[in-house]
C-alpha positions in Angstrom: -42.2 8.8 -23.3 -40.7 6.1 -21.5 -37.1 6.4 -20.5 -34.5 3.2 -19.2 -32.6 2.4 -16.6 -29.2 3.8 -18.1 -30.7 7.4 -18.9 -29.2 9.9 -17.3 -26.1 7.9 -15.9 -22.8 8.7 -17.1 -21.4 6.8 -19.9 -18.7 5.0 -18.0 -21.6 3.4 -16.4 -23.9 2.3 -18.6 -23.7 0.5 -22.1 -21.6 2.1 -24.7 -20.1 1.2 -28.5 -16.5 0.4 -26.9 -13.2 2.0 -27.6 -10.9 1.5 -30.6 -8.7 -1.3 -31.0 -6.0 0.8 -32.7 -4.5 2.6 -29.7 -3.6 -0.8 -27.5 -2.3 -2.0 -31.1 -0.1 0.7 -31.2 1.5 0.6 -27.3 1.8 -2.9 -28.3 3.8 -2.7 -31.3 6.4 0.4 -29.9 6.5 -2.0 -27.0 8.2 -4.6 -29.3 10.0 -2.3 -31.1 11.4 -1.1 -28.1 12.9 -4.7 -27.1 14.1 -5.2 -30.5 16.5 -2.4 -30.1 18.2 -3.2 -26.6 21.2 -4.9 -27.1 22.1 -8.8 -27.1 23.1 -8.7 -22.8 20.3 -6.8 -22.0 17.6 -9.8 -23.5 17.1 -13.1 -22.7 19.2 -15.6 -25.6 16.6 -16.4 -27.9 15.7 -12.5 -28.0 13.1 -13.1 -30.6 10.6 -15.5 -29.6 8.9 -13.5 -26.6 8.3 -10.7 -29.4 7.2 -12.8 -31.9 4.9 -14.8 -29.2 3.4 -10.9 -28.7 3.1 -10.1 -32.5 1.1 -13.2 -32.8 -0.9 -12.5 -30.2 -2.4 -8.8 -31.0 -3.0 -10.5 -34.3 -5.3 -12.7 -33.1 -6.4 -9.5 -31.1 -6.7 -7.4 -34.0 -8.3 -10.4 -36.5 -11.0 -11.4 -34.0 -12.0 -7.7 -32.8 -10.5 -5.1 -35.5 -12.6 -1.9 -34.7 -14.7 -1.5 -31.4 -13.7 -3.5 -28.3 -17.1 -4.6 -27.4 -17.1 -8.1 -27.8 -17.2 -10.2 -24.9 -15.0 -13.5 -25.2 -13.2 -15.4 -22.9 -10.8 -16.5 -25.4 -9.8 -12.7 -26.3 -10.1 -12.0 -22.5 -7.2 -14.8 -22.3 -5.0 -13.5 -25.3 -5.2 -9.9 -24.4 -4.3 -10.8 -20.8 -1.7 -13.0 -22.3 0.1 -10.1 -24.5 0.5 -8.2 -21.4 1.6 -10.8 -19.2 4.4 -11.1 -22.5 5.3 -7.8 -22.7 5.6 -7.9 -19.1 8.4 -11.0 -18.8 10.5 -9.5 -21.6 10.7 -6.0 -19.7 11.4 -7.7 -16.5 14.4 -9.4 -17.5 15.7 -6.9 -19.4 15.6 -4.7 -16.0 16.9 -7.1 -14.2 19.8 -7.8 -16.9 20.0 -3.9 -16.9 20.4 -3.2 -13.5 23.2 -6.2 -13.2 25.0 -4.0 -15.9 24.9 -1.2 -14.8 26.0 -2.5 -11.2 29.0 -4.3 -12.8 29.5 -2.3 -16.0 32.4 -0.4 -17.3 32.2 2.7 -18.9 33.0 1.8 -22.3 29.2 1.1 -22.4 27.6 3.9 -20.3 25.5 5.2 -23.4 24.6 1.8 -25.1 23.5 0.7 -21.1 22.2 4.5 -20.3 19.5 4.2 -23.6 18.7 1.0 -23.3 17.5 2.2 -19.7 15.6 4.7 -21.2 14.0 2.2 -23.6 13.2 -0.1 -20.9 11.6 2.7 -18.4 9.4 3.7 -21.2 8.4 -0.1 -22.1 7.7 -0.3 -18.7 5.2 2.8 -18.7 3.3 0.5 -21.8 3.1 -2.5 -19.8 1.3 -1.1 -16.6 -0.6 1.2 -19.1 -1.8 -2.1 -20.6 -2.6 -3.6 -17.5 -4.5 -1.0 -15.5 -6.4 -1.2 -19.2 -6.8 -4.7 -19.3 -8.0 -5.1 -15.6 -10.2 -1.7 -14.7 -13.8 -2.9 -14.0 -12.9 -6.1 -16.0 -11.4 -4.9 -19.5 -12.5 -2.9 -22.4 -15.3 -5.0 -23.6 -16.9 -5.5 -19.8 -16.5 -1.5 -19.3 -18.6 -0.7 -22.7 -21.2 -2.9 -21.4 -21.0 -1.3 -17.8 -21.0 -4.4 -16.1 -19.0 -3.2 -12.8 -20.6 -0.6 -11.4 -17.7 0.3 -9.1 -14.2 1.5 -10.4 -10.9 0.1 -9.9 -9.5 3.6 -10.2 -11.4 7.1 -9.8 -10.4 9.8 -12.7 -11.0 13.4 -12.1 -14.0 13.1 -14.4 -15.9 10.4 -12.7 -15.5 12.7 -9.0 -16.1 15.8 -11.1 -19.0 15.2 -13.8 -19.4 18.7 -14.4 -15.5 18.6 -15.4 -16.7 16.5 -18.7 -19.4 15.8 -21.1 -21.7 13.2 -20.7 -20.4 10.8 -23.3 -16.7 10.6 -21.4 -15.5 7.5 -20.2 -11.6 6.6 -19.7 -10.1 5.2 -22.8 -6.6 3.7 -23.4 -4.7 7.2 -23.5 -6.1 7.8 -20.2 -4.5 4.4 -18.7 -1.3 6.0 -20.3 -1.2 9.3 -18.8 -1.9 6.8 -15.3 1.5 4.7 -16.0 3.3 7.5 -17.0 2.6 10.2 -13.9 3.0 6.9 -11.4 6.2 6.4 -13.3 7.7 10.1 -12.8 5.8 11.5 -9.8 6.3 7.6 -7.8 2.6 8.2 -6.5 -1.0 9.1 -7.8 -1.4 12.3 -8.9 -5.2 13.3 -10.2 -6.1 9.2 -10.6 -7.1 7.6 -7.3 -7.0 4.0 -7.1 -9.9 2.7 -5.0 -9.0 -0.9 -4.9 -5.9 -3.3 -3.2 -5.0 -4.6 -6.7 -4.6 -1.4 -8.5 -2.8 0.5 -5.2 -0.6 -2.8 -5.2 -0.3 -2.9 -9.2 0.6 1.1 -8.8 3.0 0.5 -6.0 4.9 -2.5 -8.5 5.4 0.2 -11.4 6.5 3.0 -9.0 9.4 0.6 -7.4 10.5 -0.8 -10.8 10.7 3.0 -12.4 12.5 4.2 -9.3 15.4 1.9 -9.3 15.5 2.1 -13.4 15.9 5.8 -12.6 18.0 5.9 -9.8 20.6 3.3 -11.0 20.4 5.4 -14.8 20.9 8.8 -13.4 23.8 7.2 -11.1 25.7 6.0 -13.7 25.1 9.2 -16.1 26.5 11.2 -12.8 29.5 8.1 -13.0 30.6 9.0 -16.7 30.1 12.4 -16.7 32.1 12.4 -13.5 
């Protein structure tokens, strides 16, 4: 019986079918949603073409690789880099229309500005979600063919085999959970990252969740006041 080089090495090392397409799809699409809800002074004057640029986008995402995300192509590389970097701009300036609100705002608007922070805080857990995604060990389609043998970020299960079973590698949900903890708890909490870009990318969604929060709660404690 001969055996290969991948035998007996977990599977986020070695080659693998690939994750689902749907789940990014998804984040994506409540991502738009999301900025399609805030009001006209809290997005940039032509509010429609950044969404519409991301829509087209994960279509081309979504034609060229429906199902499993194993296919290795710079030009999908490029798009699905590209619909983060989008999603990223549009949340930006929102915050930083946002925060100029809620600096200079009145309290005739305290709840329109106080859930449109809430929409933009949770658009902002999507976009780093998609990004630690997009850039761990390469993307999606370089993890399932185990190309990087180091991690950009240690999970509990990959320090802790015994914690999983062998097929377990991180998938997009687990990217979420990331973006959301760093988001509430400012700092890691059972997801380590290993190298400068992801502690820098980590640091980045910690200080743009803190102010969201802090200038938020502040002006709930303002009206309610």
């Amino acid at each position: 019986m001969t055996t290969t080089p991948e035998q007996g090495l977990p599977a986020w090392r070695r080659h693998t079918p690939g994750e689902h397409r749907w789940p990014q799809a998804t984040a994506v699409v409540v991502a738009v949603a999301l900025q399609l809800v805030l009001p006209d002074r809290l997005v940039p004057q032509a509010r429609y073409v950044l969404p519409a640029l991301e829509v087209v986008l994960l279509g081309v995402l979504v034609a060229a690789s429906p199902f499993r995300l194993d296919r290795e192509s710079t030009v999908l590389r490029t798009a699905g880099l590209a619909t983060a970097g989008l999603v990223s701009v549009a949340n930006a300036w929102s915050a930083v229309l946002l925060v100029r609100a809620l600096v200079g705002g009145t309290a005739e608007d305290a709840p329109t500005l106080l859930l449109a922070g809430a929409a933009i805080w949770l658009t902002n857990v999507i976009v780093f979600a998609l990004w630690y995604w997009e850039l761990d060990r390469g993307g999606p389609a370089a993890r399932a063919h185990g190309r990087r043998r180091h991690p950009d970020f240690a999970f509990a299960q990959m320090q802790s085999p015994d914690l999983a079973g062998p097929n377990w590698e991180p998938r997009f949900a687990d990217y979420f959970y990331l973006a959301f903890t760093n988001a509430t708890a400012f700092s890691p909490t059972d997801v380590l990252p290993l190298t400068r870009w992801a502690k820098l990318t980590m640091m980045a969604q910690s200080m743009v969740a803190l102010v969201v929060v802090v200038l938020v709660v502040a002006r709930a404690v303002n009206v309610l006041g």
